[in-house]
SEMIRO-61597 format. One record per residue (C-alpha): residue number from 1; residue in three letters; chain; y, z, x. Coordinates in steps of 0.1 Angstrom, whole numbers, plus 2048, in hexadecimal, padded with zeros to 3 digits. Last residue first. Example, Ala and Ser with C-alpha at 12.3 -4.5 7.8 and 13.67 -1.06 7.14 Angstrom:
2
   k   r c  py  pz  px
   2 ser A 7F5 847 889
   1 ala A 7D3 84E 87B
This chain:
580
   k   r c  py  pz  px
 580 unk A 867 543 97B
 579 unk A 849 555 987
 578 unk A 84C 579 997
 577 unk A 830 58B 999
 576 unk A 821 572 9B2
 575 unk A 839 571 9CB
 574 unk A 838 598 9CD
 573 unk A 824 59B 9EB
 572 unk A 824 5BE 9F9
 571 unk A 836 5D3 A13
 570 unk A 82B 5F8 A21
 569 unk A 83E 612 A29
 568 unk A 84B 62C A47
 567 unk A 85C 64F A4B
 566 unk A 846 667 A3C
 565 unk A 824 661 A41
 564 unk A 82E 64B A60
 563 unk A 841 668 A72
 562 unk A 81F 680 A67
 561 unk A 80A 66B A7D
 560 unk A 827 666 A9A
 559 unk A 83B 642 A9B
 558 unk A 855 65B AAB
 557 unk A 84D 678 AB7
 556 unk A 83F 699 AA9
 555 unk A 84A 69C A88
 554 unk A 852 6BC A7D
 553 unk A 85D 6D6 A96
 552 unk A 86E 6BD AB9
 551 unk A 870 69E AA4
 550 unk A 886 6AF A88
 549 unk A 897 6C6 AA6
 548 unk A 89D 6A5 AB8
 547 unk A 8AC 694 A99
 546 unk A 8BF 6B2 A94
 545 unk A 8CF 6B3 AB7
 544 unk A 8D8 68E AB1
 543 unk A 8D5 680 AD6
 542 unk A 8B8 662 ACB
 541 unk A 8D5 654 AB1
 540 unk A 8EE 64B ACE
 539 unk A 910 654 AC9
 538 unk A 918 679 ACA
 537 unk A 936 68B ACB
 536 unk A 947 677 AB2
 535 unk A 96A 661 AB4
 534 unk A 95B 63D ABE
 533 unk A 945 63F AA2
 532 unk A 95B 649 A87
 531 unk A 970 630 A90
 530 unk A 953 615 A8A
 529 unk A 950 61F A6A
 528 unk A 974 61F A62
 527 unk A 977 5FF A73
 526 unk A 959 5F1 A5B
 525 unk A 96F 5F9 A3C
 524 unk A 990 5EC A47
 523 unk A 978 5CA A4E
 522 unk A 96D 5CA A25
 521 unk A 98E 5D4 A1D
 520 unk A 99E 5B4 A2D
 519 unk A 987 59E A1B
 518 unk A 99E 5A6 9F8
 517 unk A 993 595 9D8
 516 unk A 970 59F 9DD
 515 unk A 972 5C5 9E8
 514 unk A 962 5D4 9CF
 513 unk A 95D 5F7 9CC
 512 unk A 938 5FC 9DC
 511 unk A 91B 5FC 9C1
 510 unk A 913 5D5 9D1
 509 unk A 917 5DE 9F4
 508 unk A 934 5D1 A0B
 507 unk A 935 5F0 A22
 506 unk A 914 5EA A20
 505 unk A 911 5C6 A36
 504 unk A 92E 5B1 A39
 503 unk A 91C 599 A1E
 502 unk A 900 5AC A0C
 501 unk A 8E0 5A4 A11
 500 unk A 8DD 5B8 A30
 499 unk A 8C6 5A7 A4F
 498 unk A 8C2 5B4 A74
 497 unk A 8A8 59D A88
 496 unk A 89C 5AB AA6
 495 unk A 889 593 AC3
 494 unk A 8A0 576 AC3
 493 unk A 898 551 AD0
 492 unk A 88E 545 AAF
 491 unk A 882 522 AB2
 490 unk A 85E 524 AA7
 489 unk A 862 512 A87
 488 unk A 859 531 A6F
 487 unk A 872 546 A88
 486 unk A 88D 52E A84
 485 unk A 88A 52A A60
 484 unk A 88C 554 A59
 483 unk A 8AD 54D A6D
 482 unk A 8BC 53A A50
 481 unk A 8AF 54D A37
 480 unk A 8BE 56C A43
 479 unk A 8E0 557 A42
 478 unk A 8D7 550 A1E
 477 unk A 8CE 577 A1A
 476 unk A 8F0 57F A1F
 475 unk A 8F8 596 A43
 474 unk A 8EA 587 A61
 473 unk A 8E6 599 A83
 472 unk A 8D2 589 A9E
 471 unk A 8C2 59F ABA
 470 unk A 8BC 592 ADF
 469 unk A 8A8 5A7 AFB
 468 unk A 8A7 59B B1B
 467 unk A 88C 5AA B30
 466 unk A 89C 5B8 B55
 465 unk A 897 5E0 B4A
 464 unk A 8A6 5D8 B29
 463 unk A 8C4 5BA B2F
 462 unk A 8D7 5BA B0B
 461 unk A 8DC 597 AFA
 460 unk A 8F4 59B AD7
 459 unk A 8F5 582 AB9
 458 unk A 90A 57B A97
 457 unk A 901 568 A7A
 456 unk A 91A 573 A5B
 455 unk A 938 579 A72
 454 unk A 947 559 A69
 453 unk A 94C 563 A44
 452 unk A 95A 589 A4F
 451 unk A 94B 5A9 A56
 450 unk A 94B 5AE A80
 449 unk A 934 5BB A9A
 448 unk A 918 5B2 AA9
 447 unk A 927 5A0 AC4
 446 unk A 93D 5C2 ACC
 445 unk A 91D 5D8 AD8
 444 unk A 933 5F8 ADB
 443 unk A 918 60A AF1
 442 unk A 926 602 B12
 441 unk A 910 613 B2C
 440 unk A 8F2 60F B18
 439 unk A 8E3 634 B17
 438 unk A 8C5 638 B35
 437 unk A 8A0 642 B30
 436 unk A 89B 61F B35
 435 unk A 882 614 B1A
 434 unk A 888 629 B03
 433 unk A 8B3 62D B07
 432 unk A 8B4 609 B04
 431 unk A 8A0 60B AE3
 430 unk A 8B9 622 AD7
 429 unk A 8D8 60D ADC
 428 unk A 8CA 5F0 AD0
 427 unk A 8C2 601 AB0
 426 unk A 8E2 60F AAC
 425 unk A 8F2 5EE AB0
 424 unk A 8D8 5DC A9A
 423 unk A 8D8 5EF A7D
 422 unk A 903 5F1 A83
 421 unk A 903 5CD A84
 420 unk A 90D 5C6 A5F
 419 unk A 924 5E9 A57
 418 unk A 914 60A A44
 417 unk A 8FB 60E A66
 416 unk A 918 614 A75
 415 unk A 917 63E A70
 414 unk A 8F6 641 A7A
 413 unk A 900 634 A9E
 412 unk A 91E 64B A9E
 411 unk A 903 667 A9E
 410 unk A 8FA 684 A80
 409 unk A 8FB 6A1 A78
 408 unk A 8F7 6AB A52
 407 unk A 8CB 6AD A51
 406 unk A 8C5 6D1 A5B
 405 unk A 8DE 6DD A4F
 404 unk A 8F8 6D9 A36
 403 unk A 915 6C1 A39
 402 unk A 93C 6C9 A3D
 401 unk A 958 6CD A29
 400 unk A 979 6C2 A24
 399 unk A 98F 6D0 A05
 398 unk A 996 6BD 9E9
 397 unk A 9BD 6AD 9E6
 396 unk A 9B2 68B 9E3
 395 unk A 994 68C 9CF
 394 unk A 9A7 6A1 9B1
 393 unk A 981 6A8 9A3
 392 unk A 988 6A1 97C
 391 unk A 963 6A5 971
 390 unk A 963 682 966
 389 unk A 976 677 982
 388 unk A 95D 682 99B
 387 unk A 940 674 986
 386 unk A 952 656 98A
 385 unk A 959 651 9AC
 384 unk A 934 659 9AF
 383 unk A 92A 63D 999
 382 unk A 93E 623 9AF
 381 unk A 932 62D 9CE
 380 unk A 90C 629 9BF
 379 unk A 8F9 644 9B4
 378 unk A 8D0 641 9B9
 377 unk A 8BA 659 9AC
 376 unk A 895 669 9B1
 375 unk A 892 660 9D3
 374 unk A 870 667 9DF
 373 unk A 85F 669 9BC
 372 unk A 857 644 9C0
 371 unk A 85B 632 9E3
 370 unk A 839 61B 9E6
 369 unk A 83D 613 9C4
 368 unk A 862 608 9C9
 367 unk A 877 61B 9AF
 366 unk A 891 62D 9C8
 365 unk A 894 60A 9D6
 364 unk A 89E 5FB 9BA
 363 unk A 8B8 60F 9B6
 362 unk A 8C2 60C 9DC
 361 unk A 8C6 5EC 9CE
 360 unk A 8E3 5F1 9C1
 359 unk A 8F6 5FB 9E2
 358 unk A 912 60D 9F0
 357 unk A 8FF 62E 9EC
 356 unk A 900 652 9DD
 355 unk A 8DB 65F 9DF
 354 unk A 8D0 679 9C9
 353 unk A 8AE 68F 9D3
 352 unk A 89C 6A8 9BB
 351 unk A 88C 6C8 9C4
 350 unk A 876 6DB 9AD
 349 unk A 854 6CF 9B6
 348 unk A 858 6CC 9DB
 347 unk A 868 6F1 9E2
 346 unk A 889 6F9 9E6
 345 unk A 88D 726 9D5
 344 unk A 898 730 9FC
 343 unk A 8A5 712 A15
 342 unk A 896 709 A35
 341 unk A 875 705 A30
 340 unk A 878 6F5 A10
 339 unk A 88F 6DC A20
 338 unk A 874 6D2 A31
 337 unk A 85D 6B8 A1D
 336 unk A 87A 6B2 9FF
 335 unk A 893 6A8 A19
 334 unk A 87A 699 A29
 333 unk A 870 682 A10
 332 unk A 894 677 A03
 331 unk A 8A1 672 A25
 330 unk A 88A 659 A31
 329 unk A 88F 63F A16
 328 unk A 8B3 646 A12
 327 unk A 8B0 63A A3A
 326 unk A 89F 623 A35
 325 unk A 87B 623 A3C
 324 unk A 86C 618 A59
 323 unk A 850 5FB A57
 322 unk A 865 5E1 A69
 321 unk A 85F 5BE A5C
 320 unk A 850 5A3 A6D
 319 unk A 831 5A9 A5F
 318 unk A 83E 59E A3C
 317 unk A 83E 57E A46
 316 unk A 825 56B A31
 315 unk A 836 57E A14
 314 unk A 853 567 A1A
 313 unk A 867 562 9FA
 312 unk A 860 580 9E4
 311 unk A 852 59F 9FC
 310 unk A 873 591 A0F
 309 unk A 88C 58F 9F6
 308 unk A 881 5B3 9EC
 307 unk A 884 5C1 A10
 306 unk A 8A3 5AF A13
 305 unk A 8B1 5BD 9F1
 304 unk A 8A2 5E2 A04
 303 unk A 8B7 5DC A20
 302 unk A 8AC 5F4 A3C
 301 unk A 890 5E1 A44
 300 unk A 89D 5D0 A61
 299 unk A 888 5B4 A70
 298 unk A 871 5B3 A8F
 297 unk A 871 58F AA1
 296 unk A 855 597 AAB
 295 unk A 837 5A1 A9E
 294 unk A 822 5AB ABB
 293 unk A 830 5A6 AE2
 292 unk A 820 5CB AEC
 291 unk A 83E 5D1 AFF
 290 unk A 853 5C4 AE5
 289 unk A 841 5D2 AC8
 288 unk A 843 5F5 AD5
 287 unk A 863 5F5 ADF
 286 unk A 86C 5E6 AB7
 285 unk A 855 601 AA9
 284 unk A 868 61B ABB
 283 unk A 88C 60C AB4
 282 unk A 882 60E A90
 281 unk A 874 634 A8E
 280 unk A 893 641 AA4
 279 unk A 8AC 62A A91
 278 unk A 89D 636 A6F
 277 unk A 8A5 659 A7F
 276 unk A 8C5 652 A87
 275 unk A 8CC 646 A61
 274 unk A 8BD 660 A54
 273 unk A 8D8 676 A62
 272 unk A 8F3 660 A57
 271 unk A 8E5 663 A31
 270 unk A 8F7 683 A2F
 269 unk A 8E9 6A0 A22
 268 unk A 8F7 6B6 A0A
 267 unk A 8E7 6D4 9F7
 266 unk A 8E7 6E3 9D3
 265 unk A 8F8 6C4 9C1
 264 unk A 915 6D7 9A9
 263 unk A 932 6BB 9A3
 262 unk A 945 6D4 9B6
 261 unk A 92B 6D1 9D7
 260 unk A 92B 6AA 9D1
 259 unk A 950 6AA 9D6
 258 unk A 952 6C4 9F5
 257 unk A 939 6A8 A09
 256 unk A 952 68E 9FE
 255 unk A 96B 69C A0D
 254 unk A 95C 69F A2E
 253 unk A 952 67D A2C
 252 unk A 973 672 A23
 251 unk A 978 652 A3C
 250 unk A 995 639 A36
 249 unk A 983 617 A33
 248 unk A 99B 60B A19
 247 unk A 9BB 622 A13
 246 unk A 9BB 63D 9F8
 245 unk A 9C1 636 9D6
 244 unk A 9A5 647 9C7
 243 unk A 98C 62A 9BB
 242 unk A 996 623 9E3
 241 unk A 988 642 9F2
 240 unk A 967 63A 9EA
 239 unk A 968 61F A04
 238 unk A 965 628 A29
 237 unk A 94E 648 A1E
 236 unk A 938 635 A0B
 235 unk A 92D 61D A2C
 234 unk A 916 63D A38
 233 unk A 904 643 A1A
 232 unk A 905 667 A0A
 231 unk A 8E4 67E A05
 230 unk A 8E3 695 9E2
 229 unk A 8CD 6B5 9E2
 228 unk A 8C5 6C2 9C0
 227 unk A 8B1 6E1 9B8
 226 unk A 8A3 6E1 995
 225 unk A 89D 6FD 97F
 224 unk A 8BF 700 974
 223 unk A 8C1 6DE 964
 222 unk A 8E7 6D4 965
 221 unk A 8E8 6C2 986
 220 unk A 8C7 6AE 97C
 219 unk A 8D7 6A7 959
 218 unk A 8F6 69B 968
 217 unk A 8E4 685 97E
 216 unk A 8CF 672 961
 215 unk A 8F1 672 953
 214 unk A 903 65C 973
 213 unk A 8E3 648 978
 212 unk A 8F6 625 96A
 211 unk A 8E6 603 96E
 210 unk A 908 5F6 982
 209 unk A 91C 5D7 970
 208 unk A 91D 5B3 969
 207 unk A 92C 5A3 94B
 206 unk A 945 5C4 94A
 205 unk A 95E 5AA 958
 204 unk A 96F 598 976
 203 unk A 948 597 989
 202 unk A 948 595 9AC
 201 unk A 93C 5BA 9B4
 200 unk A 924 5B8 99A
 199 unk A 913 592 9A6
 198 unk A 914 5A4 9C6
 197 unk A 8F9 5C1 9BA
 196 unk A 8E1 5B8 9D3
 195 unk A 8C0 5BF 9B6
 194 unk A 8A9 5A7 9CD
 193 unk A 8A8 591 9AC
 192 unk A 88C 57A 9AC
 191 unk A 88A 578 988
 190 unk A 877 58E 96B
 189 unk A 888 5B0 96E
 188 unk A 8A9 59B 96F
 187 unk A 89F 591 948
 186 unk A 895 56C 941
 185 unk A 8AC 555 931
 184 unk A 898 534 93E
 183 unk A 8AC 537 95F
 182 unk A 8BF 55B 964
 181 unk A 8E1 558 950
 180 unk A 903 54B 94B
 179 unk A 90C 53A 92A
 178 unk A 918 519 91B
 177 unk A 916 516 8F9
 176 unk A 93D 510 8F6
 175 unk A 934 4EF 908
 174 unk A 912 4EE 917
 173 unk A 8F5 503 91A
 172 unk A 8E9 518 93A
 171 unk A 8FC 522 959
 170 unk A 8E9 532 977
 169 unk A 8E4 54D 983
 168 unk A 8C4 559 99C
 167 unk A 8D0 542 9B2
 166 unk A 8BD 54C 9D1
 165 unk A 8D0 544 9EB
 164 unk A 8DE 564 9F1
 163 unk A 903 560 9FC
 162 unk A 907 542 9EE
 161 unk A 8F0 53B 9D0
 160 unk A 8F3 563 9C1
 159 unk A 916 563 9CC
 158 unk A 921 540 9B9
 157 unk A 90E 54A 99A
 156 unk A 920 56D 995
 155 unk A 941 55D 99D
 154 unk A 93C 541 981
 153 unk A 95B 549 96B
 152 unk A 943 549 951
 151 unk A 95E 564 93A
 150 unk A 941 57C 938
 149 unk A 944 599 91E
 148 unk A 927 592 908
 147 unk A 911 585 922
 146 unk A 907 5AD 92A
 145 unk A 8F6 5B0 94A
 144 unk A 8EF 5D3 957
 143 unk A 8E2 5D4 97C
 142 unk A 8D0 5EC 98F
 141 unk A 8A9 5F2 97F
 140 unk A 8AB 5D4 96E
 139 unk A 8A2 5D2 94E
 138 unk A 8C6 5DB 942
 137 unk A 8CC 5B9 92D
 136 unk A 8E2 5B8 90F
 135 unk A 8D7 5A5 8F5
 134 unk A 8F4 589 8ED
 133 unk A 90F 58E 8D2
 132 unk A 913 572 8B7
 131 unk A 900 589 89C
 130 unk A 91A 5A3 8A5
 129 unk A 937 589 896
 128 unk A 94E 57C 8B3
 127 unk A 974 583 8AA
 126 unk A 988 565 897
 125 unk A 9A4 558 8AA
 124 unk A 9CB 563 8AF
 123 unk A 9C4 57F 8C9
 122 unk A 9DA 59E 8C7
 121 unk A 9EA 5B5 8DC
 120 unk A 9E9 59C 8FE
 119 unk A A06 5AB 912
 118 unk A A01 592 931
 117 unk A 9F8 5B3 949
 116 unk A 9EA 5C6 92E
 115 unk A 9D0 5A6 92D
 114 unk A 9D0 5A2 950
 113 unk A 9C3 5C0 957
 112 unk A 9A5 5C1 93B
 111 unk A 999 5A0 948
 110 unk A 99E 5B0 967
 109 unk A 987 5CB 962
 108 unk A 98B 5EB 974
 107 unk A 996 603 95D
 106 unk A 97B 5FB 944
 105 unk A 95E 5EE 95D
 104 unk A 944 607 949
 103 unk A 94C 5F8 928
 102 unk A 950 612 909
 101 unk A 973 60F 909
 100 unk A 974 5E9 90D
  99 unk A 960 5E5 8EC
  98 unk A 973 5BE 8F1
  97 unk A 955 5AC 8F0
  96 unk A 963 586 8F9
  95 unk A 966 566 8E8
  94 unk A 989 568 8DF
  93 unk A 98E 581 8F8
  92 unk A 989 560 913
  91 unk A 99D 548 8F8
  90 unk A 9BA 566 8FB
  89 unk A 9BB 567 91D
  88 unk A 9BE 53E 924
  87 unk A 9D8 541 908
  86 unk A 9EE 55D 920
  85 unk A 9EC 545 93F
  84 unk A 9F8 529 92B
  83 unk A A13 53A 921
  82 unk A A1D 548 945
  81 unk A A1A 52C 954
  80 unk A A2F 518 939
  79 unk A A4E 536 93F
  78 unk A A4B 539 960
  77 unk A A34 54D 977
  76 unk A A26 539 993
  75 unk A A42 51C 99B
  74 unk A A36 508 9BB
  73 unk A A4A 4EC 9C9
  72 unk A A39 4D4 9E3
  71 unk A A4E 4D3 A05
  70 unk A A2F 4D1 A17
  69 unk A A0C 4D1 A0A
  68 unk A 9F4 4EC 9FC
  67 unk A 9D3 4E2 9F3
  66 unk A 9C9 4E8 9CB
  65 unk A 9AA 4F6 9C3
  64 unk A 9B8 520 9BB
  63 unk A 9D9 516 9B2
  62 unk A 9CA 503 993
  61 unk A 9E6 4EA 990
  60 unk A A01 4E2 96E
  59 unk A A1A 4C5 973
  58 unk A A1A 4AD 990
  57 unk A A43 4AD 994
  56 unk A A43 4D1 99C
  55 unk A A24 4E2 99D
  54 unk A A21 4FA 981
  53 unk A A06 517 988
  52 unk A 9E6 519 978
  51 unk A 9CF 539 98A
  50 unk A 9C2 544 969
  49 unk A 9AF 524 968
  48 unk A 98E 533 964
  47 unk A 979 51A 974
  46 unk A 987 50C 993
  45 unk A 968 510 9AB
  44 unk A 971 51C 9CF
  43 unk A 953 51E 9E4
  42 unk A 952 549 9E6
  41 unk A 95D 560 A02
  40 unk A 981 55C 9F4
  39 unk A 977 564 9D1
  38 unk A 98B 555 9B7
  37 unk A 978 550 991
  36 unk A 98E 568 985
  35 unk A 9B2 561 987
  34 unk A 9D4 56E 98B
  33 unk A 9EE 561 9A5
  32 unk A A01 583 9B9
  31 unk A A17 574 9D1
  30 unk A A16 589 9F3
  29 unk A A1D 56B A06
  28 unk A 9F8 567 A17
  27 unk A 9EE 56E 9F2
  26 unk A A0B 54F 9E3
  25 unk A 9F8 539 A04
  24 unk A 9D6 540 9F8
  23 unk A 9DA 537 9D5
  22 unk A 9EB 513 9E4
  21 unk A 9C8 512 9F2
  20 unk A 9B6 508 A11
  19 unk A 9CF 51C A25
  18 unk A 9D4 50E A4B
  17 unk A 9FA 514 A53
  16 unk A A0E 51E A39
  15 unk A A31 526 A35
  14 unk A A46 531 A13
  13 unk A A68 529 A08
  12 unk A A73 53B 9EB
  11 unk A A7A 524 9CA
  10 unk A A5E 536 9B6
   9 unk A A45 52A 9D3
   8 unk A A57 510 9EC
   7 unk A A44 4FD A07
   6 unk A A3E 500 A29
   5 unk A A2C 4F5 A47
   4 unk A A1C 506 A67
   3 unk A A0E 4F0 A87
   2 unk A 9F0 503 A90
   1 unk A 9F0 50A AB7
C-alpha cells in the first residue's frame, strides 16, 4: 500500500502519494498551475517557468521539476507569483508575432490564454521589426512551421526524440539566438519527417500548426460540376465533440454524418467500412503468410507515418509490411470505381473524395506516388470543427443521421481500429474465423488494449487450430523501433506486429484536438470506441453484409486480381532521397 503524505497548497492541506511533481499534486487537487513546456507524457524539462510557485522558506520553484515533500508550504498565486508570472509573458510577446487574428491556433493558444488570463494590454519592450521575422515554412505537405511565434518551450523537440526517435528538432544557436528547427535549417520536405503531426498537438503556440485543405474543400463543394463524397475516420467521432463542449470520447457519428450533408458533400461514407475490408485483405495475407511461413512477422500498414518511417529507416524490411491499403487508401478508389454504379450523374472523372481524419499524415498519404488522384483531400478533426463553425452548424442540437449505401455499415471491429490494438484485434479476430470457420469465443482481446505510457508495448497469444499465434502492439515509432531490433537479431517471438506512430494510437492523432495536458481524454476516447463495439449488431469485419456484397459483385475474394488492383501498394526506398 502507498503510504500518503501531505503538505499545504495556498494554506489548504493537500495529500499525495507517488506524484513526481509538486505540479502534479496542485492537478491531482484540482489546482490550476500554468505552463507550457508541461506534458505529462513527456521527460519533464523546466523551460518556460510559467509553472513558478513560492515555496516557503526556499523562495521561488518551478512546480513542474520540483518533488513534493511533507509539510512543505506551497503558495501558487500570490502577489510575487503572480508578477513574475505576468513579466515571463510579456518577454515571450516581446519576442513574439502577435498577428493573433490571422493565426490558425487563435482561440486555442495558450500563449494567447494566459495572456487575457494575466491582463497583459500592453508590453513594455520594443516589437520585433519584419526584417527580424523568420521565413515561414509550409513545404511539408501536413505541417506549417512558423518560428516567429515559438516561445522554445522544447515540447516539439521532446516528442519528435521520445515518442519517435527521430529528432527531427532540435535547438540551434545560443542565447537570444537560440532557435528551434530541423538540423542545418533545412525545410520538413527535406528531413526524415514521417509527417506524425505530434510536434502540433504539443505545441503551446501557432509555432506548429495543420497544412490547411479547408478552401481547396470549399471550392470542391462549391464547383457544380463536381460530385463530392467525403469518408469519416473511426477515432473522429470520440473527439470532435470536444471543440464543441461536449464530453471526451462521446460518440456523434450520426451527427456528424448530418454536418457534412449541410456543409454540402454529395455522399457519406464512413471510413468504418474500409476499415473491415482492410481487415479482410490484411488478415488474408497474414493466413497466408503463416501457413506458407514467408515474411513473418507481418506489420500493419495502416499507419502511413509508419509506412514512411519505414521506406526511411529499414528499407531492408519493407517485406515485412502488409501490402493492404488503409483504409482511406481503400475507400477512396472504390468509392470512385462503384459508386458510379450506384448513383446517377457519379462517374470517375467528376467525382472527388475528402477524408476527415485524426491524422496529418493522412496528408501525406493522399500525395504518396503510389496513391495520387485516389484521395484528393485530407481534413483533419480539427479542420472540420472548423468548417462547421464557419458555416455556423449549431453541432450540438443537429439532427442524427445515418450513412449512405453501399459503403456506411460497418462492424465493431472497424470501429477500433481508431485505438492502439484495434488493427490487431480485428485482425485477430478475422484470421481466426479463416482458418477455423469458427468466431473467437471471446472477442474482446483485453491484452491489446489500453492508451496509456505503460500500454506502449502490449502482446496477446491466441491458440489457431493448435498453432499459437502471438501479435505485439506498439504505438510511437521508438517502441516500433524497439521490436524492429528483435526481429533484425532473431529474437522476435511474435508473428503480427501492429505499429501507429502516434502514442495511444489514432484517437491520439496529430490533426486530433489535443489531448496533451490531460491523459485521461486520450483513454475517455478509446472507451468510446470500444463502446461502440460492444453495442452493434455485428462484430467481426468478415459478417459486414456490405463487405460480402463488395466481395460477392465486385471483387471476388480476398487477395483476388481485381482486390489487389484496388486494395494493395507497393513500398520503396527513400533513404536515399533524404540526406541530412
Amino acid at each position: 500500500m502507498t503510504d500518503k503524505k501531505t503538505l499545504f497548497i495556498n494554506d489548504t492541506e493537500v495529500e499525495f502519494t507517488d506524484e513526481k511533481t509538486v505540479l502534479e499534486v496542485a492537478k491531482k487537487a484540482g489546482i490550476e498551475i500554468p505552463t507550457f513546456c508541461y506534458r505529462p507524457d513527456l521527460t519533464q524539462f523546466g523551460a518556460c517557468r510559467m509553472c513558478v510557485v513560492e515555496v516557503e522558506g526556499r523562495g521561488i520553484q518551478a512546480s513542474c521539476t520540483m518533488p513534493p515533500r511533507a509539510g512543505i508550504k506551497i503558495y501558487t498565486n500570490n502577489n510575487k507569483v503572480r508578477k513574475i508570472r505576468k513579466a515571463i509573458l510579456e518577454l515571450l510577446l516581446a519576442h513574439h508575432d502577435r498577428e493573433c487574428t490571422t493565426c490558425s491556433k487563435s482561440g486555442s493558444c495558450e500563449l494567447q490564454k494566459y495572456s487575457m488570463e494575466y491582463g497583459i494590454t500592453d508590453i513594455p519592450y520594443v516589437k520585433m521589426k519584419q526584417e527580424e521575422f523568420s521565413p515561414i515554412d509550409a513545404s511539408s505537405p501536413s505541417i506549417v512551421r512558423d518560428m516567429n511565434k515559438c516561445i522554445l518551450c522544447g515540447a516539439c523537440v521532446r516528442a519528435c526524440s521520445e515518442f519517435q526517435g527521430i529528432g527531427v528538432l532540435g535547438f540551434s544557436e545560443r542565447g537570444s539566438l537560440t532557435k528551434v528547427q530541423p538540423m542545418a535549417g533545412k525545410p520538413l520536405k527535406d528531413v526524415n519527417c514521417v509527417n506524425c503531426g505530434q510536434c502540433v498537438s504539443v505545441c503551446p503556440t501557432g509555432a506548429l500548426t495543420i497544412k490547411s485543405d479547408i478552401d481547396n474543400v470549399y471550392d470542391l463543394l462549391n464547383d457544380k460540376e463536381v460530385k463530392t463524397i467525403v469518408q469519416i475516420a473511426p477515432s473522429v467521432r470520440v473527439a470532435l465533440g470536444e471543440m464543441f463542449n461536449l464530453p471526451s470520447g462521446e460518440n456523434t457519428i450520426k451527427k456528424i454524418y448530418s454536418a457534412c450533408r449541410k456543409l454540402g458533400f454529395d455522399l457519406i461514407f464512413d471510413t468504418n467500412f474500409s476499415a473491415d475490408l482492410t481487415i479482410m485483405e490484411e488478415a488474408s495475407e497474414f493466413v497466408e503468410r503463416l501457413t506458407k511461413g514467408e515474411n513473418l512477422p507481418i506489420f500493419t500498414s495502416c499507419c502511413p507515418a509508419w509506412v514512411r518511417y519505414m521506406e526511411l529507416n529499414h528499407p531492408d524490411m519493407l517485406n515485412h509490411l502488409s501490402s493492404a491499403k488503409s483504409p482511406q487508401g481503400m475507400l477512396s478508389p472504390i468509392a470512385k470505381e462503384i459508386a458510379p454504379k450506384f448513383y446517377e450523374g457519379f462517374n470517375k472523372e467528376n467525382i472527388k473524395v475528402i477524408s476527415i481524419m485524426p491524422c496529418t499524415a493522412k496528408k501525406y498519404e493522399a500525395k504518396r506516388d503510389e496513391l495520387k488522384g485516389e484521395t484528393d483531400y485530407v481534413l483533419t478533426t480539427y479542420e472540420f470543427a472548423k468548417m462547421i463553425k464557419q458555416q455556423g452548424i449549431d453541432f450540438n442540437n443537429i439532427d442524427e443521421q445515418e450513412a449512405d449505401s453501399p459503403f456506411g455499415q460497418y462492424s465493431g471491429g472497424g470501429t477500433i481500429f481508431g485505438a492502439s490494438g484495434g488493427v490487431a484485434e480485428a485482425a485477430l479476430r478475422t484470421a481466426y474465423n479463416i482458418v477455423t470457420g469458427k468466431n473467437l469465443e471471446n472477442l474482446d482481446v483485453m491484452p491489446l488494449r489500453g492508451v496509456d505510457k505503460a500500454s506502449r508495448s502490449k502482446e496477446a497469444a491466441v491458440d489457431i487450430n493448435g498453432q499459437t499465434v502471438k501479435i505485439r502492439v506498439v504505438s510511437t515509432l521508438a517502441e516500433a523501433e524497439r521490436a524492429i531490433k528483435e526481429v533484425k537479431e532473431g529474437k522476435a517471438d511474435f508473428q503480427m506486429l501492429e505499429v501507429m506512430a502516434c502514442p495511444g494510437g489514432c484517437i491520439n492523432g496529430g490533426g486530433q484536438p489535443s489531448a496533451c495536458k490531460d491523459l485521461k481524454t486520450k483513454e475517455n476516447r478509446a472507451q468510446g470506441l470500444y463502446k461502440e463495439d460492444r453495442e452493434l449488431k455485428i462484430r467481426n469485419c468478415h459478417e459486414n453484409p456490405d463487405i460480402i456484397r463488395l466481395y460477392s459483385e465486385f471483387l471476388e475474394k480476398p487477395g483476388s486480381h481485381k482486390a489487389h488492383e484496388l486494395l494493395h501498394t507497393t513500398y520503396s526506398n527513400k533513404s536515399q532521397k533524404i540526406k541530412v
